[in-house]
C-alpha positions in Angstrom: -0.9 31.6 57.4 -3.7 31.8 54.7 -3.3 35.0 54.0 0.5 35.1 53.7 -0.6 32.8 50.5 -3.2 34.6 49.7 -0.8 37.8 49.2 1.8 35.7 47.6 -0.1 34.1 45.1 -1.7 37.7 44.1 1.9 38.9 43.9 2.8 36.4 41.8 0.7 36.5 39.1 0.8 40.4 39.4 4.2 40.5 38.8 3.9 37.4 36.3 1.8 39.6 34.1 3.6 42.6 34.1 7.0 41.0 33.0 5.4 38.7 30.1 3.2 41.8 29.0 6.6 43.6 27.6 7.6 40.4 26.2 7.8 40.4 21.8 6.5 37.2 21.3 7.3 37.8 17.6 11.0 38.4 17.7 11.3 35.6 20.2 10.1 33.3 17.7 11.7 34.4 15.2 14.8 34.5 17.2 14.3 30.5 18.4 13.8 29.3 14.6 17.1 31.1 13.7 18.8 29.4 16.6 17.5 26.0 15.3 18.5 26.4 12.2 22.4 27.5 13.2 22.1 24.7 15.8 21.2 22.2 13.4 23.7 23.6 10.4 26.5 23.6 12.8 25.5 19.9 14.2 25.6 18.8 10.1 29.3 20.8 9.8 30.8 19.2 12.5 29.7 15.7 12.0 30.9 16.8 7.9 34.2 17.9 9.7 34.8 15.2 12.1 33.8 12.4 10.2 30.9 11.6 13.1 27.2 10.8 13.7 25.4 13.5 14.2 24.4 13.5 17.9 20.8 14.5 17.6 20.3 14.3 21.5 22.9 16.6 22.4 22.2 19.4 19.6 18.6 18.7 21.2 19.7 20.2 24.5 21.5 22.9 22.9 18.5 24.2 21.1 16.9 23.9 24.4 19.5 25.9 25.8 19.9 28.4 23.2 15.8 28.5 23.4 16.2 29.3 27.2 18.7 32.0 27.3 17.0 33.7 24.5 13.9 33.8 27.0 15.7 34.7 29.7 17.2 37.9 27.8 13.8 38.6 26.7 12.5 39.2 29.5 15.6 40.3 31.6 17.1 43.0 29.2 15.1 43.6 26.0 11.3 43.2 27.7 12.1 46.1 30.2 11.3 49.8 29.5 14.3 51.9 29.4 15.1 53.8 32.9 16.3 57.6 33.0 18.5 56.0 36.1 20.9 53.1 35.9 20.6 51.7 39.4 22.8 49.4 41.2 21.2 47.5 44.5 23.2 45.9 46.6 20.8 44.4 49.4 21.8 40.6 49.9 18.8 39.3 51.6 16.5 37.2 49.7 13.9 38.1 52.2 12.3 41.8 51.4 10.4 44.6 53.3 7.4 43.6 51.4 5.7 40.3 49.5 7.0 41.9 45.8 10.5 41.7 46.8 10.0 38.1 48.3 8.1 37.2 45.0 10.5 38.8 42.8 13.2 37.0 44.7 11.3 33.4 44.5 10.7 34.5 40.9 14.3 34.9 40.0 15.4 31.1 41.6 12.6 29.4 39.1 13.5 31.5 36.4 17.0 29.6 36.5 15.9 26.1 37.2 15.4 25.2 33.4 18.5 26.5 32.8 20.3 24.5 35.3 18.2 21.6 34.3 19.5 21.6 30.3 23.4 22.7 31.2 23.9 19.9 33.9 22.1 17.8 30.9 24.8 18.9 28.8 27.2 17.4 30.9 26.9 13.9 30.6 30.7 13.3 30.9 31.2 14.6 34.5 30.4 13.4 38.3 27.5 14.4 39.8 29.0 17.4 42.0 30.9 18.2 39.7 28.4 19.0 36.8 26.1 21.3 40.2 29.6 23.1 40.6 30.0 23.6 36.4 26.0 24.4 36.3 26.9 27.0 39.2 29.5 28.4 37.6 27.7 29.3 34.3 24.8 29.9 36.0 26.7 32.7 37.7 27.8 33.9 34.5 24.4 33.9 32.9 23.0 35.9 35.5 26.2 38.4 35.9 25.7 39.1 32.1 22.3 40.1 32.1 23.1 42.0 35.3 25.8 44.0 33.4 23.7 44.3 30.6 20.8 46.1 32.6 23.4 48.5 33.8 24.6 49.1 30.4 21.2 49.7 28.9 19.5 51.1 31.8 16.7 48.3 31.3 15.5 47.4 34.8 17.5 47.7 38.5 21.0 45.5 38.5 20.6 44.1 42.0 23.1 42.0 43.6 20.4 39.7 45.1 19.6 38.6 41.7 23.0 37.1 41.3 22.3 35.0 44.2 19.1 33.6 43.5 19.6 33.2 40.2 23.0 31.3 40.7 21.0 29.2 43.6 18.0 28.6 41.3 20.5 27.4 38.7 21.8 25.0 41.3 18.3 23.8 42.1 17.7 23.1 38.3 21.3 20.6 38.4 20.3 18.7 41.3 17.5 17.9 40.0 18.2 16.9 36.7 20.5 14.5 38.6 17.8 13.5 40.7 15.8 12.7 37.9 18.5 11.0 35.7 18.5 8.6 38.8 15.1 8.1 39.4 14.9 6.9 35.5 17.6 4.5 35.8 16.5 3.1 38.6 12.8 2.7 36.6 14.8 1.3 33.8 16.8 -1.0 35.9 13.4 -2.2 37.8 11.7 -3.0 34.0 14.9 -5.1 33.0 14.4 -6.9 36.0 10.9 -7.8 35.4 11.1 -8.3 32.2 13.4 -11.2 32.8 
């Protein structure tokens, strides 16, 4: 059993390394103060428009959102070297022949837990299932559009598999936003209590 860790830890950061190597840190920066910036504008014209308070906790989330998905592009679509092939897998097993594809695949579920984390955040006005099926949904979408996107541009494989994992690691980040949103109301609920 040691050394199926041994190999998948290895894998890991192998595989870790090579996808943040082609990573432009500068234009990602860049790209995160602009979203900010037309976050916070557009929080300031609607609560102009709408006669509101500015809702600093959601627009908050949304820069954390907007901050994600740019991340997620970078190193989905634009941190990949063009191919001479566009290539379209359609295996369905999360399981591979080999420890890369396993690693790749447990790869692909975290790389979607943050965003299901912030978008079931988002959600503050729905049910508990209901915000995992919403956080699925979009989820779905995310990773469909990056999908179609490495198609378009040839940048990386568009695998099928991918859509799974990163629709179930989407699904992993809502329940556990939920999970915690519980846990710190209980916490909350226990301080009130001893506090009086």
């Amino acid at each position: 059993m040691g050394d199926f860790w041994n190999r998948f830890w290895y894998s890991m950061l192998k595989m870790s390394q090579k996808e943040m190597s082609n990573i432009d840190f500068f234009d990602l920066l860049l790209a995160c103060i602009m979203a900010v910036i037309t976050v916070q504008l557009l929080g300031l014209l609607y609560a102009r428009i709408c006669n509101k308070a500015r809702n600093l906790r959601k627009e908050v989330l949304i820069m954390l959102l907007v901050m994600v998905m740019l991340l997620m592009w970078e190193i989905a679509v634009t941190g990949r070297e063009q191919m001479s092939l566009r290539t379209i897998r359609t295996e369905i097993w999360w399981f591979g022949k080999n420890m890369d594809d396993n690693t790749a695949n447990f790869l692909n579920v975290m790389f979607f837990v943050p965003f299901g984390i912030v978008t079931t955040w988002l959600q503050k006005w729905e049910k508990g299932w209901r915000r995992i099926l919403i956080t699925g949904c979009l989820s779905f979408w995310m990773s469909a559009s990056i999908e179609i996107s490495q198609y378009i541009t040839a940048r990386g494989y568009t695998e099928l598999v991918d859509l799974e994992t990163n629709v179930f690691g989407g699904i992993v980040g809502a329940v556990l936003a939920i999970a915690l949103e519980k846990l710190r109301k209980k916490e909350e609920k226990i301080n009130v209590g001893q506090s009086l």
